[in-house]
C-alpha positions as CSV (number, residue, x, y, z in Angstrom):
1,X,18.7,-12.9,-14.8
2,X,18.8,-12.1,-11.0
3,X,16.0,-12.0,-8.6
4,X,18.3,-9.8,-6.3
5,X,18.9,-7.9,-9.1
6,X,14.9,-7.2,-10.3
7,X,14.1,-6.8,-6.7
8,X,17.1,-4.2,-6.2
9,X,15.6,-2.5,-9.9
10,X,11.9,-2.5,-8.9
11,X,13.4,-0.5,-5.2
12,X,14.8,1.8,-7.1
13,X,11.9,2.1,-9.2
14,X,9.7,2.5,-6.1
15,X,11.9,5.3,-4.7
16,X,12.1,7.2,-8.0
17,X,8.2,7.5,-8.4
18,X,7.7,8.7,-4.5
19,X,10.3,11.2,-5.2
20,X,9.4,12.3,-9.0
21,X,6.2,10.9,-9.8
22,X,4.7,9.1,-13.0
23,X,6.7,11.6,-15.5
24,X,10.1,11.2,-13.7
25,X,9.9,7.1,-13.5
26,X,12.6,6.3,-16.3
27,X,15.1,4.0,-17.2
28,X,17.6,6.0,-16.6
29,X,15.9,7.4,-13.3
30,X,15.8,3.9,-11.9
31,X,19.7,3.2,-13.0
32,X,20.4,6.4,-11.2
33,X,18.8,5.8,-7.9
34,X,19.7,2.0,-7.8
35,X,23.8,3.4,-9.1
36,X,23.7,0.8,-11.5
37,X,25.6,1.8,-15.3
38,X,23.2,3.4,-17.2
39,X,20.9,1.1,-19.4
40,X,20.8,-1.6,-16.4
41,X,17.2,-1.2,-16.1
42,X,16.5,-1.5,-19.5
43,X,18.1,-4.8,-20.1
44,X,16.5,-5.9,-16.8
45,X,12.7,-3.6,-18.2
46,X,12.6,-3.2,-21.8
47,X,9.4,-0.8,-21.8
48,X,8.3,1.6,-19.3
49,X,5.1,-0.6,-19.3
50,X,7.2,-3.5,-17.4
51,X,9.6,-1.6,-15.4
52,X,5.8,0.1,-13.9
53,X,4.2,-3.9,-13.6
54,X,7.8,-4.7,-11.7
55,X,7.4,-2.1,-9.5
56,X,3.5,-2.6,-8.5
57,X,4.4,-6.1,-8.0
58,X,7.3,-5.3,-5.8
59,X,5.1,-2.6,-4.1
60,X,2.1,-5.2,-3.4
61,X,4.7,-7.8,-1.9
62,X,5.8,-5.4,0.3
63,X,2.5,-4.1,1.6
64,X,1.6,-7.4,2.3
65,X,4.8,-8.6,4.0
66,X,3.7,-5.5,6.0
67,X,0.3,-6.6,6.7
68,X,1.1,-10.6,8.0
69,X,3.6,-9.0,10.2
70,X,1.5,-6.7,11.9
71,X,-1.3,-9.2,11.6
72,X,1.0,-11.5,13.6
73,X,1.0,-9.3,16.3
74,X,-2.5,-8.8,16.4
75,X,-4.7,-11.5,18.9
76,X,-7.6,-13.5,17.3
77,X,-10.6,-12.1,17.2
78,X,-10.2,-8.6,17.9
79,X,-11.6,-6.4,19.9
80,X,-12.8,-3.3,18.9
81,X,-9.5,-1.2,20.4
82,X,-7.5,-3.6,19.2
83,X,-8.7,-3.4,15.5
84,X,-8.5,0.6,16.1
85,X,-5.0,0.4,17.6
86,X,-4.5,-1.9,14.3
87,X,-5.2,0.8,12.0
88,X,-3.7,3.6,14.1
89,X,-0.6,1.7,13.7
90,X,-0.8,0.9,10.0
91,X,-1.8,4.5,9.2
92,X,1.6,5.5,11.4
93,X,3.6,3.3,9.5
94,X,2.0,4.3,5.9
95,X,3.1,7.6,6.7
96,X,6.6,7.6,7.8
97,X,10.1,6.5,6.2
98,X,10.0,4.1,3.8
99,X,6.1,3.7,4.5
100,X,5.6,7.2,3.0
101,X,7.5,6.1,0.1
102,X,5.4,3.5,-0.5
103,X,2.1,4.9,0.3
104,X,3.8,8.2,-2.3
105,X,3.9,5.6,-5.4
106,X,1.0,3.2,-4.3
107,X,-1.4,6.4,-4.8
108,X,0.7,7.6,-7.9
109,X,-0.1,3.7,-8.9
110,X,-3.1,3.8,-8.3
111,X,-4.5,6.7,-10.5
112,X,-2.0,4.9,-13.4
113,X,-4.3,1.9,-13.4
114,X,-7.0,4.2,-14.3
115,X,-5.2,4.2,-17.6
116,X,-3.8,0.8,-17.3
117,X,-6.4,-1.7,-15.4
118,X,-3.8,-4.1,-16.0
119,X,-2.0,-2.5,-12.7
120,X,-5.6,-2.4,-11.1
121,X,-5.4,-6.4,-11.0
122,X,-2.3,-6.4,-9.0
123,X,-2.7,-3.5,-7.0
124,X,-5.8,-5.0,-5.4
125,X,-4.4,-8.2,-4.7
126,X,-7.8,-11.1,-3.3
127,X,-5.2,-12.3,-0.6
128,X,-5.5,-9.1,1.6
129,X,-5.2,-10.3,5.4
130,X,-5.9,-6.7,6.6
131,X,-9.3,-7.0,4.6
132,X,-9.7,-10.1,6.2
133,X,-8.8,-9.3,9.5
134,X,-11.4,-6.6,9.4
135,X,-14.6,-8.5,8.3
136,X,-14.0,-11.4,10.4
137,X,-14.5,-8.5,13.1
138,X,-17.3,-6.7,11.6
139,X,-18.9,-10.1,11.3
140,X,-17.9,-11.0,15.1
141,X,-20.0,-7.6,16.1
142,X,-23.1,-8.8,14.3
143,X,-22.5,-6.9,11.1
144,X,-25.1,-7.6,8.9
145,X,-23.2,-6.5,5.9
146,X,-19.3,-7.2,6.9
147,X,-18.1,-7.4,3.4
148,X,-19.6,-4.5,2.1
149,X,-18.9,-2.2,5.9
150,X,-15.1,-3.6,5.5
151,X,-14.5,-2.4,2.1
152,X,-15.9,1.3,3.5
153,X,-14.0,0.8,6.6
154,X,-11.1,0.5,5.0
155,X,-11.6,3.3,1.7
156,X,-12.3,6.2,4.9
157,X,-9.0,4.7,6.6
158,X,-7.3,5.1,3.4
159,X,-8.4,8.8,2.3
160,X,-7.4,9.6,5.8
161,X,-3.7,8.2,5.1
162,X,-4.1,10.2,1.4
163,X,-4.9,13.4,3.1
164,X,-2.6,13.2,5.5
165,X,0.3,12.4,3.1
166,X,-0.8,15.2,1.3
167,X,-1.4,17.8,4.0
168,X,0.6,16.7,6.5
169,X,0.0,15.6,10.4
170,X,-0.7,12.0,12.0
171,X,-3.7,9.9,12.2
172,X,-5.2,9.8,15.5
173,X,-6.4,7.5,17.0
174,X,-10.0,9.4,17.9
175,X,-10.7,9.6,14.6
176,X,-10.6,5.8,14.0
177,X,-12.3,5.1,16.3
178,X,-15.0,7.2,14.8
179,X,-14.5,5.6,11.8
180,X,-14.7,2.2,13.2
181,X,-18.0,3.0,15.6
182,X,-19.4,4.1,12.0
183,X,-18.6,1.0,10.6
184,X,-20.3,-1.0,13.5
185,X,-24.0,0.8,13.2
């Protein structure tokens, strides 16, 4: 069986539940999207149940080749405008092209592993270097709490992202800094 070809599948997959959500992520959906003959992704997927684990998978790989790349750009330790620029940037990018695609089935993902907490586990991967990134910061400020501020940091930073996919308009950078100013008292 073919990496390229999973990978290619699990795209497909990605882009079909962005653009129909939960009920419209088939077999045949995927085959469709990816122009593959139909019953590709069921050779590839036999139930619905591992065509949706391929496609969290795929979806957590490429958040996080998202996140070391714009880690990599980001200097060690971070300033306070840096960390905001950070998550100005991230938010920008979670919101447009194929980062609104993603962040359109990561949220449909998300309230599937509700049902299934089997997705939970690898949608909330323990490798996350924005997570990281952040504490190390929080901690650098004198955070008393870093762990605990991070993980609230970062939920307010995503319902921002959530509402703004949902409702439209940008995330700006005042209102991270808000967020991040919060974070630090």
């Amino acid at each position: 069986m073919s990496t390229d070809r999973r990978t290619l599948l699990a795209d497909a997959a990605i882009a079909v539940l962005a653009d129909a959500g939960m009920r419209g992520l088939t077999h045949r959906a995927v085959d469709r999207e990816a122009r593959l003959p139909a019953g590709t992704t069921s050779a590839y997927y036999r139930t619905r149940q591992s065509l949706l684990t391929a496609l969290v998978r795929r979806l957590v790989a490429l958040d996080q080749a998202e996140l070391r790349e714009l880690g990599a750009r980001a200097p060690m330790p971070l300033t306070a405008g840096e960390l905001v620029g950070g998550i100005v940037e991230l938010a920008r990018v979670r919101l447009d092209g194929e980062g609104r695609t993603r962040s359109l089935a990561r949220y449909a993902c998300a309230v599937e592993s509700a049902r299934h907490p089997e997705l939970r586990e690898i949608l909330v991967p323990r490798d996350n270097p924005a997570r990281q990134a952040v504490c190390a910061f929080l901690a650098a400020q004198g955070v008393t709490d870093p762990e605990e501020r991070t993980v609230t940091l970062l939920t307010c930073v995503d319902g921002l992202v959530f509402d703004r996919l949902v409702n439209g308009g940008g995330v700006r950078e005042e209102e991270v800094r808000g967020l991040v100013a919060a974070a630090l008292r």
